[in-house]
C-alpha positions in Angstrom: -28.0 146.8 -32.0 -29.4 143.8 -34.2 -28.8 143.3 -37.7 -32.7 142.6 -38.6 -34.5 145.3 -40.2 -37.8 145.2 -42.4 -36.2 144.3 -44.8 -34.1 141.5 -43.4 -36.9 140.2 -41.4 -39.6 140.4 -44.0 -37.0 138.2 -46.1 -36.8 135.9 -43.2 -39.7 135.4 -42.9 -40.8 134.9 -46.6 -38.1 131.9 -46.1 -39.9 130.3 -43.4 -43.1 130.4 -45.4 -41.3 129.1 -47.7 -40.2 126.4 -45.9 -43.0 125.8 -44.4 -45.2 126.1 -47.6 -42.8 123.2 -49.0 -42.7 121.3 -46.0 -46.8 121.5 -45.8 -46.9 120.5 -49.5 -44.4 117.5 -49.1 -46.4 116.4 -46.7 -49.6 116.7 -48.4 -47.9 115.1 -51.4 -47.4 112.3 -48.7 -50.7 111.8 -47.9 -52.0 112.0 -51.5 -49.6 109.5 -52.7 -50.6 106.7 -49.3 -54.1 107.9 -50.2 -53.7 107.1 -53.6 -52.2 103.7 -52.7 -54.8 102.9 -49.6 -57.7 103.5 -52.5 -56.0 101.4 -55.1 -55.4 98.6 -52.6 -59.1 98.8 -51.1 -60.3 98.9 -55.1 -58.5 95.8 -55.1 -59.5 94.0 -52.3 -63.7 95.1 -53.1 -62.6 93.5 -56.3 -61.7 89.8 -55.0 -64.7 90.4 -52.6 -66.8 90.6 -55.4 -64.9 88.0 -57.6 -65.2 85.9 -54.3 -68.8 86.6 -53.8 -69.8 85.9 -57.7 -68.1 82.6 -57.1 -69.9 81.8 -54.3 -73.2 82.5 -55.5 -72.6 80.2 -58.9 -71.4 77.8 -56.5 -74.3 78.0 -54.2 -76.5 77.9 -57.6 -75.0 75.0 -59.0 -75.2 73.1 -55.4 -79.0 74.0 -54.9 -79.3 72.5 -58.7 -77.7 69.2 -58.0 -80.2 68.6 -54.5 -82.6 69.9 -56.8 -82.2 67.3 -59.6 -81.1 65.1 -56.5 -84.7 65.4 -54.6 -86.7 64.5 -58.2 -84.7 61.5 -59.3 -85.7 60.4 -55.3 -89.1 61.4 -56.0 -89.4 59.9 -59.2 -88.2 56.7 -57.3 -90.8 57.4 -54.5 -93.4 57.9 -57.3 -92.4 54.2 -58.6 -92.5 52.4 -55.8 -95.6 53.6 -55.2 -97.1 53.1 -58.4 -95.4 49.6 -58.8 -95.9 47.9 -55.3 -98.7 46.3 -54.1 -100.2 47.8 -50.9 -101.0 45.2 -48.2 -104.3 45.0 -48.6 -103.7 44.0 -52.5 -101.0 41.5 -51.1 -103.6 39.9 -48.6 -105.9 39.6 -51.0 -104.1 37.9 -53.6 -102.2 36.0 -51.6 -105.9 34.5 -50.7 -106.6 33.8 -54.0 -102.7 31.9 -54.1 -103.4 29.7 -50.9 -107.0 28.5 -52.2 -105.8 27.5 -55.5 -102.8 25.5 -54.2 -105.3 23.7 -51.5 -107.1 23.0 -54.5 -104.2 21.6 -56.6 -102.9 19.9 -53.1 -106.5 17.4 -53.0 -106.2 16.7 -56.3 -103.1 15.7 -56.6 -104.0 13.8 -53.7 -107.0 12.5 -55.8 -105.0 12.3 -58.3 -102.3 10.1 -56.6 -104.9 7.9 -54.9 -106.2 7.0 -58.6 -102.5 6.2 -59.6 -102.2 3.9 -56.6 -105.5 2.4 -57.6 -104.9 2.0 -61.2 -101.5 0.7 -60.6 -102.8 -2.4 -58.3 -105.6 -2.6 -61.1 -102.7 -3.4 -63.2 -101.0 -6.1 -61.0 -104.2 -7.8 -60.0 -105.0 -8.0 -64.1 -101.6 -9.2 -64.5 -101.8 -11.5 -61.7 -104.9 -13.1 -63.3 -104.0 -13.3 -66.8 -100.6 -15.1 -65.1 -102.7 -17.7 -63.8 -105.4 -17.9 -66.2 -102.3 -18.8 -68.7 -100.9 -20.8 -66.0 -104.0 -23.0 -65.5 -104.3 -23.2 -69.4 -100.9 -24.4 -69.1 -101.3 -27.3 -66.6 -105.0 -28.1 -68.4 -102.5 -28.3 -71.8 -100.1 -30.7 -70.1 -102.4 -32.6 -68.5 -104.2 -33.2 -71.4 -101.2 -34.2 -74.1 -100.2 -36.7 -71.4 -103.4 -38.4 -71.6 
């Protein structure tokens, strides 16, 4: 015959559950604990992908500023060129104006340079006849002390 009776085998088998209950609550201490851990470390990593996002977004922010303030100084530039510039039609016309004042300027300083060529032989000839009017005063002079 076997040694089990109730007895033997009902404390048996409070052992096993016992065991068992342990083993089960090891194991489920386990799993709390990597739970635990696997929370923690995904707490930490939505925190850097925030952290990470936040920076992003301020540097997006501060890059769409600079183009921002970028595109109005070239506007502003735009603006003065546009306000500052002659358009061709305002070029053509003054530069219409320009060339008829310098043909006008051109004959008469031609004019003007004739007259100087003319006044300056008035000169000579005038010089030329009070040289011989003094010269024939001269020769009269001499001619007439030697007599």
């Amino acid at each position: 015959m076997s040694e089990w009776t109730t007895d033997t085998l009902h404390e048996h088998m409070c052992q096993m559950f016992k065991l068992t209950k342990n083993d089960i609550d090891d194991r489920f201490e386990a799993q709390a604990t990597a739970t635990e851990r696997a929370l923690q470390s995904a707490q930490l990593a939505v925190d850097k992908a925030e952290r990470l996002a936040e920076i992003r977004a301020e540097t997006q922010d501060r890059i769409a500023s600079e183009r921002a303030k970028a595109q109005n100084e070239w506007r502003a530039s735009l603006q003065d060129i546009t306000s500052t510039y002659l358009t061709q039609d305002q070029y053509d016309a003054a530069h219409i104006v320009l060339s008829e004042k310098i043909d006008r300027l051109q004959i008469r300083m031609d004019r003007a340079e004739a007259k100087g060529v003319g006044q300056g032989q008035l000169i000579i000839w005038v010089f030329l006849g009070i040289a011989s009017l003094t010269s024939i005063i001269g020769i009269i002079l001499d001619l007439s002390v030697a007599h």
